[in-house]
N, C-alpha and C positions, 0 to 999 in steps of 0.2 A: 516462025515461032516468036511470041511475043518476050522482048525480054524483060526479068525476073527482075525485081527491084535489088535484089543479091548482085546481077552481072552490071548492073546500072550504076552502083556503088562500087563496085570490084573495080572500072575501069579508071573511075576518079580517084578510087586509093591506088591508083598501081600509079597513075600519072603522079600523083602529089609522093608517091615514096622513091617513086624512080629518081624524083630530081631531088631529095635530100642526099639518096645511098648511091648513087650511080661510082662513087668513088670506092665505095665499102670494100671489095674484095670481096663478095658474096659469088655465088657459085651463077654463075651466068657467060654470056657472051661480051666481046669487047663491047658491043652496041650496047651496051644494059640491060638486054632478054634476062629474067632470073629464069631460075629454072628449080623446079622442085622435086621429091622423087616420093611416089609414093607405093606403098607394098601393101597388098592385100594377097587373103589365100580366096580360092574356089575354083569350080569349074571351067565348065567353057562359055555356056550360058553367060555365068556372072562377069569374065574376063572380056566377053565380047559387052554387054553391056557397060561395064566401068569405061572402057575403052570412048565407049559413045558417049559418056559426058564427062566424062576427061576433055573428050577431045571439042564439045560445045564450050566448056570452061575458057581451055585455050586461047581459042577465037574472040571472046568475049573479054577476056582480060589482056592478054598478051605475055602470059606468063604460061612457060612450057613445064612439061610434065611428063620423066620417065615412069614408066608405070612399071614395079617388078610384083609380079602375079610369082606364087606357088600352091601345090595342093595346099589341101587342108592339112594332112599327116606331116608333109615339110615345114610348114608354115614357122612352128617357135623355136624349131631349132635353129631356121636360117636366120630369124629375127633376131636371139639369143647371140648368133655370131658374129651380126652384124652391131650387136653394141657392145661386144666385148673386142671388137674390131675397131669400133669405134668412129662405125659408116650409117650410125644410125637413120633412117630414113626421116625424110621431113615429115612425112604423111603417114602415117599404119593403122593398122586392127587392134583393138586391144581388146583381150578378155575382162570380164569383171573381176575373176579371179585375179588378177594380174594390175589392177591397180594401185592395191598396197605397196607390192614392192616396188616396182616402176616411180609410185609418185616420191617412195621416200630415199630413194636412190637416185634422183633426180633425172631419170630418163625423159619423163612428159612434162609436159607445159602444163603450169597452172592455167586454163583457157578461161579462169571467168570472168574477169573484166571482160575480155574480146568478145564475149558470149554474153555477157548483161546491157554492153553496149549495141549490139547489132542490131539494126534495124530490122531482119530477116526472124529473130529469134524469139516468137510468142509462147511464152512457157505453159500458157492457157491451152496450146493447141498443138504439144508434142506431147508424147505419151510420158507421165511423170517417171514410172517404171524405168523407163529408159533412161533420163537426165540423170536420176537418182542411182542409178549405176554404176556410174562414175563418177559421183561424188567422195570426198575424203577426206577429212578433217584432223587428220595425223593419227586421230584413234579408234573411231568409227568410221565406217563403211555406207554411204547409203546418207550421209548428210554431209555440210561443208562445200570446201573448194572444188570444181567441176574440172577433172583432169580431162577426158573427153565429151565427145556428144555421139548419140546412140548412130550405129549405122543402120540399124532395124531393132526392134521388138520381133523375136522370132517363138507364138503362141504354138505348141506342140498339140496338135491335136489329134482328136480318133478319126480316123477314114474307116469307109467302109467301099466295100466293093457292088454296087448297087446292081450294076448285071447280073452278079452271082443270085442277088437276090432275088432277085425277076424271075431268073431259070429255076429257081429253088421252091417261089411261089410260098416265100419267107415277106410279108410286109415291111413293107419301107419302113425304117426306125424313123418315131419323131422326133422332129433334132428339139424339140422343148420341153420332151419330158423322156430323161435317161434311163435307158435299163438302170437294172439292180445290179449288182454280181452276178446274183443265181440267174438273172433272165439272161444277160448277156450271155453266160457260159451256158445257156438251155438254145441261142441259136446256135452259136458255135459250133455245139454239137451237132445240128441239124445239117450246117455248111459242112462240115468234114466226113468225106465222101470218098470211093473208090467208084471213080466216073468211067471208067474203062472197063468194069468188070475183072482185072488180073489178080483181083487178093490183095492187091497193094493199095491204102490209101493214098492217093493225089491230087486231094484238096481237103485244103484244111480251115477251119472257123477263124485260127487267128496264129500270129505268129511273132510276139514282141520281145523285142531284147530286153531285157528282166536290168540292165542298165540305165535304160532312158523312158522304161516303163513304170516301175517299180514306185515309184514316187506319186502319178494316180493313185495309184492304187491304198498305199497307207495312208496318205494325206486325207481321200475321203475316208477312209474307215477309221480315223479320228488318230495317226499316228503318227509322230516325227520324227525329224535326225538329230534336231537340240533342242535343247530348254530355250525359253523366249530370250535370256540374258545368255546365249551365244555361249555359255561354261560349261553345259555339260551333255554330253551324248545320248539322248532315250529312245536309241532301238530294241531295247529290251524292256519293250511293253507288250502286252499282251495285242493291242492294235494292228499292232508295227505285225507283230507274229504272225497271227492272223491274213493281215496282206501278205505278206511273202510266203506263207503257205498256200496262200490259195492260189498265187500266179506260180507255184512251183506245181500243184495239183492241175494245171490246167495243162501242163506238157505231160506229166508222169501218169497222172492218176486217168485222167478225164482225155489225154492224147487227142486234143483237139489241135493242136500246133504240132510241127513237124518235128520229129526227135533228133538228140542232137549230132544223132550219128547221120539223120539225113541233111540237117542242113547246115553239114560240112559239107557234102555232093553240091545241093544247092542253097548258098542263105537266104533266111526267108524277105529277105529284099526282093532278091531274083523270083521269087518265089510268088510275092505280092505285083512284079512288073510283070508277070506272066498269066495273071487271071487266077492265080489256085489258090490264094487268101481270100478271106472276108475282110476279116479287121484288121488294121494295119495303121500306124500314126501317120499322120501328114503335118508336114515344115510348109513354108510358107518357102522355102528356098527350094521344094521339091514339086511344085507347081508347075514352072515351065516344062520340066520331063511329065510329070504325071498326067499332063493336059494330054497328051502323046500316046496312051496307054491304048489299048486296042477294045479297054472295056470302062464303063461308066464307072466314076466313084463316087463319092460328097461325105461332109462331114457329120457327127451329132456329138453328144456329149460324150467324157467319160464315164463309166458303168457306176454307180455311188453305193459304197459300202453304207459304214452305219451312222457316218453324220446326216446320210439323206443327200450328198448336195457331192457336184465334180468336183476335182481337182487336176491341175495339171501345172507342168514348169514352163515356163517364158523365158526362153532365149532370148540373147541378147550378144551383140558381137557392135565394140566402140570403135571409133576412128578420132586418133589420138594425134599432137604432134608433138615433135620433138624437140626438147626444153633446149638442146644445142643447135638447131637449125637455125641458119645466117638469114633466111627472112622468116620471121616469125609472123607476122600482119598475113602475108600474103599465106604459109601454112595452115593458120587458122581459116582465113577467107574460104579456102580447097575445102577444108574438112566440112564447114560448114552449108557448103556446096552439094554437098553429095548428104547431110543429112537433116536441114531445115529448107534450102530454097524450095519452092515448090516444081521451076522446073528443072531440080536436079532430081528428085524426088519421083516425079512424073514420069521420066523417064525409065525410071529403075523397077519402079512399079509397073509400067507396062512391059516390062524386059521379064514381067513373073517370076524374081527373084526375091522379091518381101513384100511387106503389107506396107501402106503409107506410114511415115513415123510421124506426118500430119494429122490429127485428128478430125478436120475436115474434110482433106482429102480421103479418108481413109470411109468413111461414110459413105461419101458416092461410091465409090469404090466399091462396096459391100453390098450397096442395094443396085450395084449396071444388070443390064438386063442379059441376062442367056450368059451370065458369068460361071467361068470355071475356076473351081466346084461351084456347085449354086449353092451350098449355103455358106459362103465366104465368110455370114455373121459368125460366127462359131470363133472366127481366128479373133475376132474383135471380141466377143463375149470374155474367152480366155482373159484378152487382156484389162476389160473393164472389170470382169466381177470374179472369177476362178483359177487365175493363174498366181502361178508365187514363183520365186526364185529358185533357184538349186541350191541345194542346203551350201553346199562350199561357195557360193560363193562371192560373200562376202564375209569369211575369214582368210584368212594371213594365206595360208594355202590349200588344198584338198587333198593330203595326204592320208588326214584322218578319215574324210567322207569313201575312199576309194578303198580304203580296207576293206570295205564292209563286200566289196566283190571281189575280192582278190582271193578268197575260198569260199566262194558260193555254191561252186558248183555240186560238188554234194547233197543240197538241198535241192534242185534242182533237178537231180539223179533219184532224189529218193532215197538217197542212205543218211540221209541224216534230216530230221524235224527242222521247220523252222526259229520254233521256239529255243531249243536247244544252240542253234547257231547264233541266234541274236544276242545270248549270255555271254557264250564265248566271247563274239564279236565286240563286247560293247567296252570291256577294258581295255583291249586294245587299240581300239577307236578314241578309247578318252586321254590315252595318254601320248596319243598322238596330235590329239586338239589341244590338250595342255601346253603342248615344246610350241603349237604353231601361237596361240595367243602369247606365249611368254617371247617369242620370238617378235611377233607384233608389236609388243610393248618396246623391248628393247630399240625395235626400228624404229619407230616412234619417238623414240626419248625416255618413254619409261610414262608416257599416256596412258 
């Protein structure tokens, strides 16, 4: 493998820093090995591939790398412990969420110099989304100083189960022109089936957690969770209502998704890995397993209410370092390793764990031949023209956004309107975004 103009420069910075610091006391071997530590959460997939260009870094630089992996559900609380510990890692994940306080509590490193200087870092040709994610200006979110740099753009999109559709003798959706609502929930109904004859439905049209769903869905149908100036809460819109009743109608009323006494037996994850969904969203991080599935799937739009047009949320998960790490040059260099070189990139991307955060890479990518899903353009569409952020987060915290699930479920059951819950919902939401901007301020300075 050819080396990356990143490991070609890593090795000249490490030679010229070696011989300033070798006296520092920085965390290395008697010989001058530095050593850095860095901590990501996910599977095993991702664990095994971090591992792989971790360990080409290595080689390439001369600078060693504990790696400490935990799940995803582990992940902030051991990170949480470990800076209250005050073992914070050189190297981590950081959520968007989690910028504000991290940068003004002095956890991360301000990385923009190291990042406007890099030879490696074309802003023309990393997704803006991403960079702007970690930006932070002490009062806004989303411009200013660059605390991390993106580890992926992760475009949430719709999947569809194309075998199902084959046996059903339901036409292939075209990924360029989106159902409606009403079309969508008219095949649904089609796919949801009692395939065995026993009286029992066991297959169903669709199956989404009303969590990580729910934001299509109002977004197209022209509704949000704030006002444009981030003050004040408008899910009690008639929109907003609107979406959320209709994705509550599509379990209760219309029983095209599994109810939710059955998928406690099995959720409809298991559910979608086992052939008996249609629709079902796809990550860019659920590629590697999904490639594996025993039945075809690929992507199209989301279904578009009443603006006419998709919508969906873009993930994103930063790789940050640590404003107390004893080598800082060489932290940066790591982070920057894994989310601009091309062949730290290369690597990760064919490990089908995310989309390129290169923009030209990420093109070929999109158009290789006999690629799994085939229409991979859908993740890139997301992040060119239809994707947005999660309402939280780029405020102070998401306390206020998480309300709005924390008594859902009765809408969801049927006892109670959506309209009706979004009223409820919406004072309590606002005075909870209230404490989080007033808290923002104060972390701030009073910005």
């Amino acid at each position: 493998m050819k080396k990356s103009r990143f490991i070609q420069a890593g090795a000249v910075l490490l030679t010229a820093s070696l011989a300033l610091t070798a006296c520092s006391g920085g965390s290395g071997d008697d010989d001058g090995t530095k050593k850095l530590t860095f901590m990501f959460r996910g599977g095993e997939d991702e664990k095994k591939a971090y591992e792989e260009v971790v360990a080409t870094y290595e080689e390439a630089t001369g600078v060693e790398v504990d790696i400490i992996v935990t799940t995803a559900d582990e992940y902030s609380t051991k990170l949480k412990a470990a800076i209250t510990g005050r073992q914070v890692p050189d190297v981590f994940y950081i959520a968007p969420g989690e910028v504000q306080g991290f940068a003004n509590s002095g956890v991360v490193m301000d990385i923009t110099e190291h990042v406007e200087k890099s030879e490696i870092v074309d802003f023309n040709n990393i997704w803006q989304y991403g960079v702007d994610s970690y930006r932070y200006d002490g009062s806004v979110q989303g411009q200013g100083a660059i605390y991390a740099m993106p580890k992926d753009v992760g475009p949430f999109a719709m999947g569809y189960n194309k075998t199902m559709f084959e046996e059903a003798g339901i036409p292939i959706p075209d990924p360029d022109e989106p159902y409606t609502f009403e079309e969508w929930l008219d095949v649904a109904k089609k796919l949801t089936k009692d395939t065995d004859g026993d009286g029992e439905l066991d297959q169903w049209g669709t199956g989404l957690n009303i969590n990580w769903s729910l934001q299509a869905f109002v977004w197209s149908n022209g509704g949000d969770w704030l006002s444009e100036d981030g003050k004040t809460v408008t899910v009690d819109t008639p929109e907003f209502a609107e979406a959320l009743q209709f994705m509550a109608d599509v379990e209760q009323k219309h029983k095209v998704t599994p109810s939710t006494a059955q998928a406690q037996t099995l959720d409809t994850y298991q559910r979608w890995m086992k052939g008996e969904i249609g629709f079902f969203p796809v990550g860019p991080w659920d590629v590697s397993t999904y490639n594996e599935l025993d039945f075809d799937y690929d992507l199209i739009p989301y279904p578009v209410g009443k603006t006419g047009e998709p919508a969906t949320w873009i993930g994103t998960l930063g790789i940050a370092a640590s404003a107390t790490t004893k080598h800082p040059e060489e932290a940066v260099d790591l982070l920057l390793y894994l989310t601009a070189d091309p062949t730290g990139q290369k690597a990760l991307v064919d490990a089908n764990i995310q989309i390129p955060n290169l923009i030209d890479m990420a093109a070929e990518w999109a158009a290789e031949e006999n690629a799994e899903p085939a229409n991979r353009q859908e993740f890139l569409d997301i992040v060119l023209e239809y994707g947005r952020a999660l309402p939280a987060n780029r405020t102070y915290n998401g306390e206020w956004y998480d309300e709005l699930f924390t008594n859902i479920q009765p809408v969801i059951d049927g006892k109670k309107t959506a309209a009706e819950y979004v009223k409820e919902a919406q004072p309590k939401m606002q005075a909870l975004l209230d404490q989080a901007n007033a808290d923002a301020a104060l972390a701030g300075g009073g910005n």
